[in-house]
C-alpha positions as CSV (number, residue, x, y, z in Angstrom):
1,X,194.1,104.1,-16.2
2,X,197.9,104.0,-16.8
3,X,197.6,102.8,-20.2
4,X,194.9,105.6,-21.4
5,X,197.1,108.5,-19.6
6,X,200.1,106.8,-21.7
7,X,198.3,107.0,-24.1
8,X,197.3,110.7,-23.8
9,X,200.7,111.9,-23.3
10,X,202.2,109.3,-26.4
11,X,200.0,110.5,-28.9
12,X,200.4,114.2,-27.7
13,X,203.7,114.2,-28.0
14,X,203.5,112.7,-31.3
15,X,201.8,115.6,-31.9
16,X,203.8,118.1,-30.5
17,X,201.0,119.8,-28.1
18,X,201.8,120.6,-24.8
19,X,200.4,119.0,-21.6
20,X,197.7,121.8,-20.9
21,X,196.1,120.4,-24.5
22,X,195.4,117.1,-23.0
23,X,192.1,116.6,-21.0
24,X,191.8,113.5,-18.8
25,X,188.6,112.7,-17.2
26,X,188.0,109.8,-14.2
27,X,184.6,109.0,-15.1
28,X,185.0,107.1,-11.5
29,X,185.8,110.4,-10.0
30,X,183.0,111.7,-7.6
31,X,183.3,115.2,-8.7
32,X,182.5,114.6,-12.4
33,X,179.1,113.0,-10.9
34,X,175.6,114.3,-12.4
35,X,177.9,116.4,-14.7
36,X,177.4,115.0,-18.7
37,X,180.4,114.1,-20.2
38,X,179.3,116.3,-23.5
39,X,179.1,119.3,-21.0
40,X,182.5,118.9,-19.7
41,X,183.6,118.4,-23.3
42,X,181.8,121.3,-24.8
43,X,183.4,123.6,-22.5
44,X,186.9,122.5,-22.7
45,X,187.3,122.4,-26.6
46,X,185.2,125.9,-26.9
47,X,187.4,126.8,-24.6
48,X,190.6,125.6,-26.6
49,X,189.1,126.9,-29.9
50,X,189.1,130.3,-28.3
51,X,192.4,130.2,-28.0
52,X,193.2,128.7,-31.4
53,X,194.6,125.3,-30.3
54,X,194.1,121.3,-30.8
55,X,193.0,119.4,-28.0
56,X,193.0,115.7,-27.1
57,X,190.6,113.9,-24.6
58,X,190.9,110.8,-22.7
59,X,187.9,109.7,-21.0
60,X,188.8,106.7,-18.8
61,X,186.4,104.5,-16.6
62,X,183.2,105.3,-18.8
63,X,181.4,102.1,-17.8
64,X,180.9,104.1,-14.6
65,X,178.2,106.9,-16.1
66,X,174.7,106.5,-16.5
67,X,173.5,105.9,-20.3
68,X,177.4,105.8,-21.5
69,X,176.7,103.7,-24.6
């Protein structure tokens, strides 16, 4: 977990986009369950296009969903 968020923020830095450009998701986190992670995704980068701007995603703890591979 504290490398992939160092990882986030490294290579968003790197590439100069702010914080609210990064999306991290706890796959292990409750509230994500019965959601699909292509859902969650979906949403957040149509929701970044709208608004004209890259995003990065860090999905961490995969192993944890339901037909991951």
């Amino acid at each position: 977990t504290t490398l992939v968020k160092q990882l986030l923020a490294a290579h968003g830095e790197r590439l100069g986009l702010p914080p609210s450009n990064a999306l991290y998701l706890d796959c292990q986190d409750s509230m994500l369950a019965g959601i699909a992670l292509s859902d969650l995704y979906a949403t957040y980068a149509d929701e970044q296009r709208s608004r004209a701007k890259p995003c990065i995603v860090a999905i961490d703890e995969v192993q944890y969903l339901e037909n991951w591979h």
